[in-house]
N, CA, C and O of each residue as an XYZ file, in Angstrom:
844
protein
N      54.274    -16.847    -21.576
C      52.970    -16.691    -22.211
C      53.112    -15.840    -23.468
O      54.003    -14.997    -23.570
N      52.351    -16.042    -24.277
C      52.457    -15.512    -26.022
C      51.083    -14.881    -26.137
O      50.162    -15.056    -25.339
N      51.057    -14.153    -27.188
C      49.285    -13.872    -27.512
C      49.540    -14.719    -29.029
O      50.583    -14.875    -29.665
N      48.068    -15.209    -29.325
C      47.836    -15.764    -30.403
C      46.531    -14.703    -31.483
O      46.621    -13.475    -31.494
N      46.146    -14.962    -31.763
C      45.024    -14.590    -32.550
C      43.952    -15.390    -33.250
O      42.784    -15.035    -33.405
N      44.358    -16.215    -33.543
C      43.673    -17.516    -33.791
C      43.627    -18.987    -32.668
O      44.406    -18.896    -31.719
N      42.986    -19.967    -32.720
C      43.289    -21.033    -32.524
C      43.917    -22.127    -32.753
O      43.395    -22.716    -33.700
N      44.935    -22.755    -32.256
C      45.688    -23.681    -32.782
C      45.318    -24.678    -33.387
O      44.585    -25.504    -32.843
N      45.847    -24.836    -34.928
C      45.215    -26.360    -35.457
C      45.790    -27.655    -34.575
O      46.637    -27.632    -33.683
N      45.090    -28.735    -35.086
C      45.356    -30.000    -34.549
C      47.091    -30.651    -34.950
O      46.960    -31.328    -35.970
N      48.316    -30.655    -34.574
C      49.340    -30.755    -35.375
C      49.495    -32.300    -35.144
O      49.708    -32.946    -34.118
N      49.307    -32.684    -36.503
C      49.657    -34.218    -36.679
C      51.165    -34.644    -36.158
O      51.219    -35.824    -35.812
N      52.212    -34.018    -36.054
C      53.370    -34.716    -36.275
C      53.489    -34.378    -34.216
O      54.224    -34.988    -33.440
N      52.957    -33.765    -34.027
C      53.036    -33.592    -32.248
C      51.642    -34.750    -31.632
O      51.521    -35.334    -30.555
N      50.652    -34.717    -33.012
C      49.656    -36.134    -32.104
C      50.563    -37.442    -32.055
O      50.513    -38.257    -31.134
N      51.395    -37.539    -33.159
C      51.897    -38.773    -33.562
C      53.329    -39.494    -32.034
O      53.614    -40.491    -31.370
N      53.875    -37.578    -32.377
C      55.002    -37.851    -30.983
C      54.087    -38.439    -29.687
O      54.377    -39.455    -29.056
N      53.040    -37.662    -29.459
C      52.092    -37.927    -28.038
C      51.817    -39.124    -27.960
O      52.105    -39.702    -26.912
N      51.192    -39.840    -29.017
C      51.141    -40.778    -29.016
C      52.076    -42.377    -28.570
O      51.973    -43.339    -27.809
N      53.160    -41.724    -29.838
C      54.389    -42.740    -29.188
C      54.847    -42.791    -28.274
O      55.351    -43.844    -27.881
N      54.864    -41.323    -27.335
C      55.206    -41.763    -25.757
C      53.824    -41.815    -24.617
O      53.549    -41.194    -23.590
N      53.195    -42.840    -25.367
C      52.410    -43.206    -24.350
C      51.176    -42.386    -24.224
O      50.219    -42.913    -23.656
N      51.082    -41.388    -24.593
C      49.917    -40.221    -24.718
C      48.328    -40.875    -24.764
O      48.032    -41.447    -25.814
N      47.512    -40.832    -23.911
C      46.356    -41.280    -24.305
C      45.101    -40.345    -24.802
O      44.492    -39.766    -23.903
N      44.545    -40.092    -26.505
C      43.693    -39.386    -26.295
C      42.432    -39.227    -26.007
O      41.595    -39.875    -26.636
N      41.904    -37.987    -24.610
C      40.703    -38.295    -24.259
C      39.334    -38.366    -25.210
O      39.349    -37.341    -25.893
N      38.625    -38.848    -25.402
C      37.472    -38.861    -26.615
C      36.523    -37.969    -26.230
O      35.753    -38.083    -25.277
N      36.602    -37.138    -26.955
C      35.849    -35.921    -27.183
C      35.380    -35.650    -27.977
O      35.900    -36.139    -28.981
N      33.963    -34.624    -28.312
C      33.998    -33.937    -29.702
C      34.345    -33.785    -30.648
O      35.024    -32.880    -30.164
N      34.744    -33.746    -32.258
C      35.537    -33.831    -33.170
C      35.564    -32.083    -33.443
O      36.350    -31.646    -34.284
N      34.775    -31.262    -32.777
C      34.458    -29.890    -33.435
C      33.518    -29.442    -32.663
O      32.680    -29.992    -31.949
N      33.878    -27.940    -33.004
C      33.814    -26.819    -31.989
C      32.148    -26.858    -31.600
O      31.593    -26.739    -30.508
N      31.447    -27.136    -33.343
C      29.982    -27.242    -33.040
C      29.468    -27.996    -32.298
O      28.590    -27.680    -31.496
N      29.994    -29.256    -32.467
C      28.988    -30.885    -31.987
C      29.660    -30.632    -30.255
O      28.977    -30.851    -29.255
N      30.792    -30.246    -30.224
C      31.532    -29.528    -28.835
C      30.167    -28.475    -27.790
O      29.825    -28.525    -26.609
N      29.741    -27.650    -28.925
C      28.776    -26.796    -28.357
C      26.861    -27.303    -27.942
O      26.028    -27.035    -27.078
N      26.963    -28.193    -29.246
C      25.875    -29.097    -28.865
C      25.609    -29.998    -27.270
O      24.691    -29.898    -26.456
N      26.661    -30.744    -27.280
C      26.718    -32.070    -26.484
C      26.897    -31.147    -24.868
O      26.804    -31.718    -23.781
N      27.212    -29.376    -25.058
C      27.141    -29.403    -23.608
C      25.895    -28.301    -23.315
O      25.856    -27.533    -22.354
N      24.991    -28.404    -24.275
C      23.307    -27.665    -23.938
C      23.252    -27.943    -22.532
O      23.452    -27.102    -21.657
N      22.862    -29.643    -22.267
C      22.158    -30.386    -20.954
C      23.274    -29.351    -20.149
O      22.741    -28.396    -19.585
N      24.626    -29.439    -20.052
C      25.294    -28.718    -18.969
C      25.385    -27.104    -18.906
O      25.645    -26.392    -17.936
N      25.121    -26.786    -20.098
C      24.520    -25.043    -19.819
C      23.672    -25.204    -19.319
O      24.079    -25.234    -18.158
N      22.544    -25.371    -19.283
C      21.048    -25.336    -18.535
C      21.585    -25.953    -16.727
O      21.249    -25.393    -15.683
N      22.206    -26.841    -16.803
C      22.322    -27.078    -14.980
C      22.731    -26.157    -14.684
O      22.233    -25.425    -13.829
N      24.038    -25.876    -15.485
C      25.022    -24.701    -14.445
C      23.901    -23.212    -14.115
O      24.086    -22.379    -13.228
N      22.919    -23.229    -14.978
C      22.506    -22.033    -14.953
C      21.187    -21.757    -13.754
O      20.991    -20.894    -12.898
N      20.405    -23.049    -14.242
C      19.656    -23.593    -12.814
C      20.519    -23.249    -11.610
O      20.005    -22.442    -10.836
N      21.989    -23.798    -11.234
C      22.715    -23.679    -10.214
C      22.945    -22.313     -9.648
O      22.952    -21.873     -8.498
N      23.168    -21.679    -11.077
C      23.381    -20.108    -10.569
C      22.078    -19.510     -9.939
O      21.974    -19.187     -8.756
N      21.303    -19.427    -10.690
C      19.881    -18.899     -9.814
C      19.647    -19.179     -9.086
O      19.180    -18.397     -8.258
N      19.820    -20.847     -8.757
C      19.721    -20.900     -6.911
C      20.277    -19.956     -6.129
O      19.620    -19.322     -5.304
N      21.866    -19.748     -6.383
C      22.421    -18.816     -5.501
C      21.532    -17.637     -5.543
O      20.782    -17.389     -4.599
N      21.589    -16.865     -6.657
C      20.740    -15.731     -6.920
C      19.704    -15.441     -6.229
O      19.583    -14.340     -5.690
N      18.389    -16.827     -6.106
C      17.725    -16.337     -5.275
C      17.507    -16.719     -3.979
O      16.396    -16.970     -3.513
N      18.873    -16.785     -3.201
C      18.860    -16.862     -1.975
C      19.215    -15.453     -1.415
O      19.537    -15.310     -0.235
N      19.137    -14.250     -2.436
C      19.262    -12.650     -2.593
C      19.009    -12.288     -2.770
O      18.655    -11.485     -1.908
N      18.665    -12.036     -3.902
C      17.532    -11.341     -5.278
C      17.178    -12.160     -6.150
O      18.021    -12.375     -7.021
N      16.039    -12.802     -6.241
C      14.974    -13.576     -6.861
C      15.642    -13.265     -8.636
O      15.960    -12.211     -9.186
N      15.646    -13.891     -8.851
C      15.828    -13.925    -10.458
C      14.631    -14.151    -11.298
O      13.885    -15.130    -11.289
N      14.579    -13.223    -11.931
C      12.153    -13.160    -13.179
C      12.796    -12.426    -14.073
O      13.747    -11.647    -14.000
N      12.056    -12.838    -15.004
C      11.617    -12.586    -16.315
C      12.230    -11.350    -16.761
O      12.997    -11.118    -17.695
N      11.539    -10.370    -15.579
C      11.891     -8.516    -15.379
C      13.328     -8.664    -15.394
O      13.670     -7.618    -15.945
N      14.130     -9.151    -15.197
C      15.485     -8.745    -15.171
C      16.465     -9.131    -16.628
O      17.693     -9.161    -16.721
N      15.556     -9.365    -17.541
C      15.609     -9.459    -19.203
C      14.743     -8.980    -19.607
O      14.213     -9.544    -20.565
N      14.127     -7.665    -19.086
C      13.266     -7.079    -20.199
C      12.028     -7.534    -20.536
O      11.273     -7.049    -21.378
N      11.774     -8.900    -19.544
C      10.257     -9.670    -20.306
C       9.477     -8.564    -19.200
O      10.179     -8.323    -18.218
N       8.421     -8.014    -19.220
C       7.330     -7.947    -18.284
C       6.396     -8.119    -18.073
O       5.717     -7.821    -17.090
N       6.107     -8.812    -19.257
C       4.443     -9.741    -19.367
C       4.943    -10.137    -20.706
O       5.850     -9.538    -21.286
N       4.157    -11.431    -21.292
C       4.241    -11.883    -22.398
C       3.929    -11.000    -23.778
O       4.271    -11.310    -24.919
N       3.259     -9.930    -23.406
C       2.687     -9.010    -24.503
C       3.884     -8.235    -24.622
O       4.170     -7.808    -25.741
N       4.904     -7.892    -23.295
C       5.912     -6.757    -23.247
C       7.154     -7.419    -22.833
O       7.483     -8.176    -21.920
N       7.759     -6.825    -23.900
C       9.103     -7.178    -24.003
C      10.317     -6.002    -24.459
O      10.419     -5.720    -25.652
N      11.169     -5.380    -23.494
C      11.571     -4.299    -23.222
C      13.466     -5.356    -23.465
O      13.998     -6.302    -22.883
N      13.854     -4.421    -24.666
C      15.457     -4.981    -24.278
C      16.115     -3.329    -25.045
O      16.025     -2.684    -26.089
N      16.514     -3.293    -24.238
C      17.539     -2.093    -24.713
C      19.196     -2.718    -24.211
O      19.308     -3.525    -23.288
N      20.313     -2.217    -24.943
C      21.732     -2.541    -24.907
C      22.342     -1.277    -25.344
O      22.160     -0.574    -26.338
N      23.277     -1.168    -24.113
C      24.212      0.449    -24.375
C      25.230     -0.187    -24.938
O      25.272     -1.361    -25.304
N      26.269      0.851    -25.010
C      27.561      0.656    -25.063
C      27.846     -0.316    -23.646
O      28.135     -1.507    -23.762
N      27.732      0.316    -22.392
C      28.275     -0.364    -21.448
C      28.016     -1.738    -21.412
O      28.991     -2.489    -21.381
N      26.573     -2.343    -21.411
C      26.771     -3.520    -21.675
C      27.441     -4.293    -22.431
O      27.653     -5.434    -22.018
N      27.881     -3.948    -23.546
C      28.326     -4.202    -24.406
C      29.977     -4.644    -23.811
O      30.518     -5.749    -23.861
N      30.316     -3.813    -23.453
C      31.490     -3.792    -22.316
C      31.602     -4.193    -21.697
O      32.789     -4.431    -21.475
N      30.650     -4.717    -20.747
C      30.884     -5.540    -19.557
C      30.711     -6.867    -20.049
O      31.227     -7.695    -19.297
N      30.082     -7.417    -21.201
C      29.810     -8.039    -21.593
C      31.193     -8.566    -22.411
O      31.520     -9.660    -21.951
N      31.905     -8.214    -23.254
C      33.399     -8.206    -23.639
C      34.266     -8.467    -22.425
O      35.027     -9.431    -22.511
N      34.270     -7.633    -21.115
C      34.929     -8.168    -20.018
C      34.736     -8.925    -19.631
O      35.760     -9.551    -19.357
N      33.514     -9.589    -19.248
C      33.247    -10.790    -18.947
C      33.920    -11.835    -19.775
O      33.982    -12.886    -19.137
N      34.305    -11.902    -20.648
C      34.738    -13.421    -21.598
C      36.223    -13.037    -21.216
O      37.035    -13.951    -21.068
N      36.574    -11.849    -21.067
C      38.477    -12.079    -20.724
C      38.914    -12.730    -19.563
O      39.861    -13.470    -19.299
N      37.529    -12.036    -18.648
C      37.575    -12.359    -17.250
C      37.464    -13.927    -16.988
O      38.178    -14.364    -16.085
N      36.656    -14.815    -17.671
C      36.430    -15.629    -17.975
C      37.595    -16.489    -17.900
O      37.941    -17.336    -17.077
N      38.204    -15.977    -19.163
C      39.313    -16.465    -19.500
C      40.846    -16.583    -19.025
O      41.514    -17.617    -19.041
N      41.221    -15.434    -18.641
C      41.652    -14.974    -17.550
C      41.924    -15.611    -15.868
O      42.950    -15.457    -15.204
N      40.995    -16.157    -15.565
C      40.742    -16.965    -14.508
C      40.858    -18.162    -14.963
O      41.241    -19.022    -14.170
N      40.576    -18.524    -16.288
C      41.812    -20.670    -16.438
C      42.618    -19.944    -16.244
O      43.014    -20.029    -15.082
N      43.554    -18.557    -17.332
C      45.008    -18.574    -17.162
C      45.500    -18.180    -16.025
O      46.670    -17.969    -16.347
N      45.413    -17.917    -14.840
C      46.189    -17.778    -13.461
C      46.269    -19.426    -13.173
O      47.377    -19.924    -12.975
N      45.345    -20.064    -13.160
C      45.886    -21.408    -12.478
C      46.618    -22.283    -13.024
O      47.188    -23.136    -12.344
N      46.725    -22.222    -14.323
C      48.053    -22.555    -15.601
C      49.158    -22.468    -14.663
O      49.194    -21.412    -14.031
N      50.410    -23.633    -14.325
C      51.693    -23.394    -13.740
C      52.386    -22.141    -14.150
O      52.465    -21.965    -15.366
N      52.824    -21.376    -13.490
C      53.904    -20.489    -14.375
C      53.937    -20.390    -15.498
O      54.905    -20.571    -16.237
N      52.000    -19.842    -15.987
C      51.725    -18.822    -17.247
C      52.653    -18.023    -17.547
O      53.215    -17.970    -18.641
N      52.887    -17.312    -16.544
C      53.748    -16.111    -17.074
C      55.102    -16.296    -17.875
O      55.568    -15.519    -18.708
N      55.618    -17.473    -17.444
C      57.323    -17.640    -18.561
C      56.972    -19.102    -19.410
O      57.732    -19.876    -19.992
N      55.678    -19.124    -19.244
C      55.777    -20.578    -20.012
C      55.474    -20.034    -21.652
O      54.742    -19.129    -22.051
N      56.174    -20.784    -22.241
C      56.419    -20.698    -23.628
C      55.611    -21.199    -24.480
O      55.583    -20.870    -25.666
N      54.482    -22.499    -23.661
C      53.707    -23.112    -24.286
C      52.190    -22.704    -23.801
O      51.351    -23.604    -23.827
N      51.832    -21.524    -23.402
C      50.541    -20.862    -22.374
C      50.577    -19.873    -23.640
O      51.599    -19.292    -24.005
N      49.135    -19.743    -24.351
C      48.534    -18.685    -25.082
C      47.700    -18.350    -24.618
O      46.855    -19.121    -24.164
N      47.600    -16.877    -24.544
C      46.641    -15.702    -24.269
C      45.816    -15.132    -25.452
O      46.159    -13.988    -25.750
N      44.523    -15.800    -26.414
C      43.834    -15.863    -27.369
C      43.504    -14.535    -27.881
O      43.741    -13.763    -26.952
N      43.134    -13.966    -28.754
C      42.417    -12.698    -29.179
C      41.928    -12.959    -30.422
O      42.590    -12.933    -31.459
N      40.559    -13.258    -30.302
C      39.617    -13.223    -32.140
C      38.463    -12.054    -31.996
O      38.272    -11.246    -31.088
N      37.874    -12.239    -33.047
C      36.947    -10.954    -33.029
C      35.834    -11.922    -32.268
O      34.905    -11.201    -31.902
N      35.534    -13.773    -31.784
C      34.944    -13.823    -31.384
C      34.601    -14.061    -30.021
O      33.602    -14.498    -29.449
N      35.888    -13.584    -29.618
C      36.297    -13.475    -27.636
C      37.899    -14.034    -27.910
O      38.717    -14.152    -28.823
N      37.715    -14.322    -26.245
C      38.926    -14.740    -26.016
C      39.085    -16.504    -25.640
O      38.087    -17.187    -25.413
N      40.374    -17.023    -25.625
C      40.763    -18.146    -25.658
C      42.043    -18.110    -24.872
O      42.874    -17.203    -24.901
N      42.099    -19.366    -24.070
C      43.421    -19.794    -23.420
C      43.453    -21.226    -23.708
O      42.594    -22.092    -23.542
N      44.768    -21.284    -24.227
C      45.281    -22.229    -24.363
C      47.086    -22.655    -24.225
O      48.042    -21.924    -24.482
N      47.090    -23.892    -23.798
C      48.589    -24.066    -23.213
C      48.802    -25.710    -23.760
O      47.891    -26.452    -24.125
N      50.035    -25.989    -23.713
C      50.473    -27.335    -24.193
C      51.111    -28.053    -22.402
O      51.121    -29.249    -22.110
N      51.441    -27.220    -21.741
C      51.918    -27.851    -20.515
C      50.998    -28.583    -20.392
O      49.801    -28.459    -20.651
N      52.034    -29.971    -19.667
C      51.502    -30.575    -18.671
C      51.126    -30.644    -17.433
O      51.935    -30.833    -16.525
N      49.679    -30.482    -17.217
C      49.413    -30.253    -16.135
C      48.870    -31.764    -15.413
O      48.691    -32.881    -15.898
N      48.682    -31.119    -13.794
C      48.302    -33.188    -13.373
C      46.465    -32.663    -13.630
O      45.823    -31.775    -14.192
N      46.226    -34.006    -12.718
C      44.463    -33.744    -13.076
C      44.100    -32.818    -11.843
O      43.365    -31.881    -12.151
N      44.311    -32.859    -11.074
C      43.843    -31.908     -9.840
C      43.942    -30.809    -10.559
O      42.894    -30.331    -10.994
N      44.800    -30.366    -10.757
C      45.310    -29.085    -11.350
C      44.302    -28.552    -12.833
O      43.828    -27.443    -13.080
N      44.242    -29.783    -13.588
C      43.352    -29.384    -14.689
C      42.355    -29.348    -14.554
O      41.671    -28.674    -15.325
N      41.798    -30.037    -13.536
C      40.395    -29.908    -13.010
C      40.206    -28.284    -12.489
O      39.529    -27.466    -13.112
N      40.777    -28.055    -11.503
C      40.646    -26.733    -11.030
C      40.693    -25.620    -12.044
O      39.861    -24.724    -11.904
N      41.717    -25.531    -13.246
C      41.748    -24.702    -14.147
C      40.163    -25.003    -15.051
O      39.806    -24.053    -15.747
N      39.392    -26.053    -15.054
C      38.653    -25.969    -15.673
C      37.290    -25.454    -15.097
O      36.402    -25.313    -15.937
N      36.964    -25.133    -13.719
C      36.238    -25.498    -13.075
C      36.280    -23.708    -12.227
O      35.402    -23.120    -11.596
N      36.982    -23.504    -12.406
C      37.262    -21.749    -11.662
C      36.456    -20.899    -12.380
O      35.565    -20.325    -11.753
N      36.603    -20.637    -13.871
C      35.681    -19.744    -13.940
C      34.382    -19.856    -13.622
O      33.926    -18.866    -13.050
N      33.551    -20.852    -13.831
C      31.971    -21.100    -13.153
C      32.157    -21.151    -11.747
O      30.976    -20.986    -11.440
N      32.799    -21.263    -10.566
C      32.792    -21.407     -9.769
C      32.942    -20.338     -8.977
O      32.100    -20.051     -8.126
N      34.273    -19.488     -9.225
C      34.180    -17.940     -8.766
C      32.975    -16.774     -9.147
O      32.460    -15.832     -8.544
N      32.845    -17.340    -10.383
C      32.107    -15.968    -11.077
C      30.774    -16.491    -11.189
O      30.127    -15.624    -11.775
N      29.815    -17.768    -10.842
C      28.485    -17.744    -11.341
C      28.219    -18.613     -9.729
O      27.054    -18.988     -9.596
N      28.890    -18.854     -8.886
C      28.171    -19.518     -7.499
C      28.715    -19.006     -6.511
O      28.075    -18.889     -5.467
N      30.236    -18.514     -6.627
C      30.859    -17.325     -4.880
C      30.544    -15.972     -5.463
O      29.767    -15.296     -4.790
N      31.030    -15.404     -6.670
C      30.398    -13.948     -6.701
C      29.232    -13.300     -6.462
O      29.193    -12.124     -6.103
N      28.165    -14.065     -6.656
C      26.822    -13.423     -6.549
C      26.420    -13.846     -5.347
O      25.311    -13.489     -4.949
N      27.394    -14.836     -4.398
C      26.956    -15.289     -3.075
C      27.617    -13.720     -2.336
O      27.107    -13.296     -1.299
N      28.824    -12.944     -3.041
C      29.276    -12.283     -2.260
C      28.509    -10.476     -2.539
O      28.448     -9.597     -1.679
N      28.001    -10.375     -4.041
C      27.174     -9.471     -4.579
C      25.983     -9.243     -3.499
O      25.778     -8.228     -2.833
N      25.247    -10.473     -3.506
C      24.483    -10.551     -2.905
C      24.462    -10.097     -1.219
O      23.473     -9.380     -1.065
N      24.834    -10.183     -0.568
C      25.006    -10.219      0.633
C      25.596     -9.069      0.842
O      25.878     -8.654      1.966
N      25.859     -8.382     -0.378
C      26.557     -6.617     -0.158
C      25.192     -5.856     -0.472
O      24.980     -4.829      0.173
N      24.314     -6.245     -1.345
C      23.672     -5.929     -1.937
C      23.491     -5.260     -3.168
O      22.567     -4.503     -3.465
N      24.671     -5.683     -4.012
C      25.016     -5.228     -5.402
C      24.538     -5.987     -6.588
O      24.960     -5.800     -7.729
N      23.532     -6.951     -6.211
C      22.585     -7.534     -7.542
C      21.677     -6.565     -8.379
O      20.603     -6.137     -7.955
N      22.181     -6.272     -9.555
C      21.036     -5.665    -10.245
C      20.917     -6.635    -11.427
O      21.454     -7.739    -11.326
N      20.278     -6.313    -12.494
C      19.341     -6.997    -13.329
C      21.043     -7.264    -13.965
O      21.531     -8.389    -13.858
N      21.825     -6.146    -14.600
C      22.933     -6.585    -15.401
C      23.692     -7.110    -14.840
O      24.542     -7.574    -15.600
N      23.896     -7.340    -13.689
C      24.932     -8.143    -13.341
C      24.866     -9.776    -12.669
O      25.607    -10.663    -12.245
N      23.444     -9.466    -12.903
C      22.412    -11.344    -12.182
C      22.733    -11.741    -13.918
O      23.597    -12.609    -14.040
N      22.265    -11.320    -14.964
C      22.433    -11.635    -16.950
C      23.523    -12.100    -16.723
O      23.700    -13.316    -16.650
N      24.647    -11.059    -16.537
C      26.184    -11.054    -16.949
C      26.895    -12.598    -16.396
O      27.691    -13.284    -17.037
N      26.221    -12.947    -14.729
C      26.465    -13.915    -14.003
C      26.004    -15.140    -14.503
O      26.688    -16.155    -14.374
N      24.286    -15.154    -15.379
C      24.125    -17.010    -15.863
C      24.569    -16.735    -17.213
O      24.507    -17.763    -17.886
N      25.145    -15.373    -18.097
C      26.161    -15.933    -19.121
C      27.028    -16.836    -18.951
O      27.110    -17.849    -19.646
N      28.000    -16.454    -17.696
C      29.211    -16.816    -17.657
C      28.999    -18.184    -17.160
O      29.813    -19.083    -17.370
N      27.545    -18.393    -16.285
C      27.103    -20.120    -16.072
C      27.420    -21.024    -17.452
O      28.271    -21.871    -17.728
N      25.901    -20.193    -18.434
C      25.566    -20.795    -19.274
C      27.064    -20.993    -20.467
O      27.213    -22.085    -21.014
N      27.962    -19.954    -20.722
C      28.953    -20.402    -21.219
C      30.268    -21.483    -20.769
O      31.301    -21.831    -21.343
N      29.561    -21.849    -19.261
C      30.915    -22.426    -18.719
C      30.089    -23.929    -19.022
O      30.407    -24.734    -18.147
N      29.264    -24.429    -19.873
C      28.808    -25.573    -20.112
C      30.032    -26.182    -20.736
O      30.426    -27.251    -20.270
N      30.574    -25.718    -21.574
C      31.634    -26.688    -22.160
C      33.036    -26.948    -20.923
O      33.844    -27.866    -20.785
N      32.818    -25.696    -20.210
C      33.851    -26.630    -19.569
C      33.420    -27.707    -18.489
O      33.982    -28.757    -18.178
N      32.473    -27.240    -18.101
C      31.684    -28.965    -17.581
C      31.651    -30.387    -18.218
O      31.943    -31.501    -17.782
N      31.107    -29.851    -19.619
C      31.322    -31.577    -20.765
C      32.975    -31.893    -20.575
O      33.250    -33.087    -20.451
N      33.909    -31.096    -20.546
C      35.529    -31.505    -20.319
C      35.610    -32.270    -19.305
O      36.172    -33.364    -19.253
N      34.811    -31.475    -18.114
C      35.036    -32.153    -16.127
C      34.446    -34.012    -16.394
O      34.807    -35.116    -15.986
N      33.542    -33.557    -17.161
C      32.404    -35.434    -17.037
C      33.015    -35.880    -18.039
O      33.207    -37.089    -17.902
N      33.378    -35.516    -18.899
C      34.456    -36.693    -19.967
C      35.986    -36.871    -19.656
O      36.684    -37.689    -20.254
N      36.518    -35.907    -18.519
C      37.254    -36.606    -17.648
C      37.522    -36.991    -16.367
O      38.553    -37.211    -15.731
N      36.180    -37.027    -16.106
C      35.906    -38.002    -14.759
C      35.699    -39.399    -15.350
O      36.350    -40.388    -15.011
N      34.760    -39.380    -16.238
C      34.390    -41.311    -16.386
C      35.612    -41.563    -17.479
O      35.730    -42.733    -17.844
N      36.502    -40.629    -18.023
C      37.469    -41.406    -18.769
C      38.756    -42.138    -18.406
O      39.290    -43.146    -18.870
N      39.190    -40.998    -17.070
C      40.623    -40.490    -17.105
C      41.117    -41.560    -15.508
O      40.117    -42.023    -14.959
N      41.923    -41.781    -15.094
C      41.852    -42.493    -13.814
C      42.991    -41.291    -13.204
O      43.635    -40.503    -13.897
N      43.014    -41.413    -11.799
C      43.768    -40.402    -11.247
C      45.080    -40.475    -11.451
O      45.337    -41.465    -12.136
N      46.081    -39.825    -11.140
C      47.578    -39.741    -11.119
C      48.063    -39.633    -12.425
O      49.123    -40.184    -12.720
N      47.400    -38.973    -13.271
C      47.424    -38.394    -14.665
C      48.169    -36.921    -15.011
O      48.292    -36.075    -14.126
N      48.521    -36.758    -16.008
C      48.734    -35.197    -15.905
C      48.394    -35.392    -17.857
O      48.434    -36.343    -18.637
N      48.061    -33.847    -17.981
C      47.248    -33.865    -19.336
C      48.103    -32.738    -20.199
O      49.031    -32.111    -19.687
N      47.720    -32.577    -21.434
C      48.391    -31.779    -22.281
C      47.150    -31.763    -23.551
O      46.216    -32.468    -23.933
N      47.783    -30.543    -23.884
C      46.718    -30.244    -25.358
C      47.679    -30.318    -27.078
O      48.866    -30.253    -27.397
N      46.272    -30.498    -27.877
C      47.264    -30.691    -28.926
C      46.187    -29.898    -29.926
O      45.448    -30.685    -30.517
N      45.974    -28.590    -30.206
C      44.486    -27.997    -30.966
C      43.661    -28.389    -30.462
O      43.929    -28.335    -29.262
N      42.519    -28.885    -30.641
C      41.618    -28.905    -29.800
C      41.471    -30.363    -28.903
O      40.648    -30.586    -28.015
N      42.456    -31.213    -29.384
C      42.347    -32.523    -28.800
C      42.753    -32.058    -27.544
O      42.948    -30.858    -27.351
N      42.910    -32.986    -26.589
C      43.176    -33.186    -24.808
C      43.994    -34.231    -25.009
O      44.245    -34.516    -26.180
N      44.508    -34.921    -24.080
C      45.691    -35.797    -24.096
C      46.036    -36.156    -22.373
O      46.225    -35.369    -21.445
N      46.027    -37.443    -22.390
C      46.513    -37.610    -20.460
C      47.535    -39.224    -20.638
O      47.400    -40.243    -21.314
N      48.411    -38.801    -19.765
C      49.249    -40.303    -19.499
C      49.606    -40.150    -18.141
O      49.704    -39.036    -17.625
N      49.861    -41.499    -17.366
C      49.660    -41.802    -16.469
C      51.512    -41.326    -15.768
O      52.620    -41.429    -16.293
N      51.042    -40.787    -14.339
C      52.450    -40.068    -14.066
C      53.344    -40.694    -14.147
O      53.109    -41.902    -14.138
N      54.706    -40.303    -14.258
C      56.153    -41.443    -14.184
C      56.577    -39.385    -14.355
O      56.010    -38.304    -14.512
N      58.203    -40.109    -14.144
C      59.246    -39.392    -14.171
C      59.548    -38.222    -15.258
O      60.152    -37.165    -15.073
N      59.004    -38.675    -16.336
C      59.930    -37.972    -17.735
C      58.565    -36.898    -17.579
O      58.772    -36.001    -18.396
N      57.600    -36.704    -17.044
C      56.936    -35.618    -16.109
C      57.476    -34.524    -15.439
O      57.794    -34.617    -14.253
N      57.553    -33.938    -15.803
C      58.272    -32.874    -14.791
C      57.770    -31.175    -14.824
O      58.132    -30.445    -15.747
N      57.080    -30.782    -13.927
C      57.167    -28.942    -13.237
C      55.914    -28.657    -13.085
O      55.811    -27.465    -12.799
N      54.651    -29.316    -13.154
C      53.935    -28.993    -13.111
C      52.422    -30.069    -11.884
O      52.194    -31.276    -11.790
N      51.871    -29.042    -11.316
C      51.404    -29.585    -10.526
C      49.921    -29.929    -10.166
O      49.668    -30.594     -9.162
């Protein structure tokens, strides 16, 4: 694993190799914006989803953002939020990179740092089970089992029910990834990245270490 600082451009002469061996690319977004657009509809479910959990514990209103009537509207932000709020996106992030094969010595696994969060990104090939799960962990641990487990301790407060449909509402894009490779991709695949493109070919041999 490497740290980067930026995001990787799209490298033509590695789409071109992907290509020639068979590489299929998945159709996606052209950009980060129309990327952020097309997964609104899936921020709003995931976030619906989270509050269900939420209020099978502590009811999720208005009051827990500062609204308290339409006339009153109360938002104050410390430092700490601010902080937990920064942890949250590593944490985020953090959780694709553990399920990455052997992050730790892989040469092609980046560990992101911009001033506007964090980013993981890797060129391994991974299969689809596997990419599915890496895509699908952070909303899943942190916005539908954590607050099932918060809850039931009784550690829901207002910042940490927010902090929880951020991490919903930001895990929309990785949902638009899950549904554009469910109706694209057929099983026994393993995938690879190329900048922001995705990439899947169907398993055979010249495959190899990753699961």
């Amino acid at each position: 694993m490497r740290l980067r600082y930026k995001f990787p451009q799209v490298n033509s002469e590695r789409h071109s190799e992907l290509i020639t061996s068979n590489w299929i690319q998945l159709r996606e977004p052209d950009n980060i914006a129309s990327t952020i657009l097309a997964a609104v509809p899936l921020m709003i479910l995931n976030t619906l989803l989270s509050i269900a959990v939420l209020n099978m514990f502590s009811p999720f209103s208005l009051a827990d953002l500062g609204i308290n009537s339409l006339q009153t509207i109360t938002l104050t932000i410390n430092f700490q939020d601010v902080a937990c709020l920064i942890g949250l996106v590593f944490i985020h992030e953090l959780i694709h990179l553990v399920f990455i094969p052997d992050f730790l010595i892989s040469d092609k696994t980046f560990l992101g740092i911009t001033y506007f969060g964090g980013f993981i990104y890797s060129e391994e090939a991974v299969s689809k089970s596997r990419y599915i799960l890496i895509t699908l962990a952070p909303f899943v641990l942190l916005s539908i089992i954590l607050p099932g487990i918060l809850g039931a301790l009784g550690l829901l407060n207002p910042l940490v029910k927010v902090l929880i449909l951020l991490n919903a509402m930001s895990s929309g894009v990785d949902m638009l990834t899950l549904v554009l490779v469910l109706i694209q991709v057929p099983a026994d695949v393993y995938f690879t990245s190329n900048g922001i493109r995705t990439y899947w070919k169907k398993t055979d041999k010249s495959i190899s270490g990753s699961n």
